[in-house]
N, C-alpha and C positions, 0 to 999 in steps of 0.2 A: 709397788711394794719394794721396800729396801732390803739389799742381798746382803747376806751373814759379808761379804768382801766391806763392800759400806760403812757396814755399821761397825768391824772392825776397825775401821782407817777413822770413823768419826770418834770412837771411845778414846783411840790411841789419840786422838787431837788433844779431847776433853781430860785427859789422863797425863799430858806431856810423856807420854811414848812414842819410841820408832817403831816403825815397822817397814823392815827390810820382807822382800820378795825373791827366792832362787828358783831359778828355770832351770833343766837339763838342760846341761850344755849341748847334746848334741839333738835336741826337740823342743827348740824356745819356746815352741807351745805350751810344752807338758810341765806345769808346776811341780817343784823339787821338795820345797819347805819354805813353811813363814816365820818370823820370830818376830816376837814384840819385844823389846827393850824395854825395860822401865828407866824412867828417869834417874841422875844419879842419887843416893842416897836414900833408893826407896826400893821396895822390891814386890816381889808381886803375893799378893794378900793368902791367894789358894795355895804355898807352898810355904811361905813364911823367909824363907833364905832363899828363893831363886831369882836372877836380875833379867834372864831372857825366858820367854817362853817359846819353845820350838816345836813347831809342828810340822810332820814329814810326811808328805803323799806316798802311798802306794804306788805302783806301775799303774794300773788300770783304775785306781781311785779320783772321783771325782772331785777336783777343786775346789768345788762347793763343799763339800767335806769337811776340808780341811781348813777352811774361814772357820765354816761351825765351830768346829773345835778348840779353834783358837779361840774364839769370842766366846765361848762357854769356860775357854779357862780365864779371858781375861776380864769378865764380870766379876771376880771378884774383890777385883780392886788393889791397889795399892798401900803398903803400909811402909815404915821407916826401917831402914837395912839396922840392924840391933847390931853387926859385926862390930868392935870400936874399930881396928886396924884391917879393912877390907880394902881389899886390892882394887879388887872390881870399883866401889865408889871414887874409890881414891885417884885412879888412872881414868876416870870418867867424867871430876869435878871440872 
C-alpha cells in the first residue's frame, strides 16, 4: 500500500512541483517541515495566490501526518498565478 510520503513525491512529479524535505538539525530523524513548490507561473488551486505549501511537524507528531497533510492540501491542484507583476514567478521563470 502506498504511504501518504509516495504519493506526495508522485503527484509533485505529475504536477511539476518541488518538494523540498527539513530535518531538525540537531535529530536528522525528526522531520521539521515539507513544502511543495508549484511550478513557476502557477499556484496552488486550494488557496488561489499561494506558490509553496508548508507543512510543519509537531515535536512529538508523526511524519506520517504530516505527508497527510500535505497531499490533502495538494489534491487540489494547480491553477495560473492571476498576479500580472509577481515576484515570486518572476525570480522563478
Amino acid at each position: 500500500m502506498p504511504t501518504a510520503r509516495s504519493k506526495v513525491m508522485a503527484l509533485a512529479k505529475g504536477l511539476g512541483a518541488t518538494v523540498r524535505v527539513a530535518h531538525d538539525p540537531w535529530d536528522r530523524r525528526r522531520l521539521e517541515e515539507v513544502t511543495a513548490e508549484a511550478p513557476a507561473g502557477m499556484v496552488w488551486s486550494e488557496t488561489g495566490d499561494v506558490h509553496e505549501l508548508v507543512c510543519c511537524a509537531g515535536y512529538e507528531e508523526p511524519a506520517s501526518s504530516v505527508w497527510a497533510d500535505l497531499l490533502q492540501r495538494m489534491k487540489h491542484g494547480l491553477e495560473p498565478c492571476q498576479l500580472e507583476d509577481c515576484d515570486w514567478c518572476s525570480s522563478n521563470q
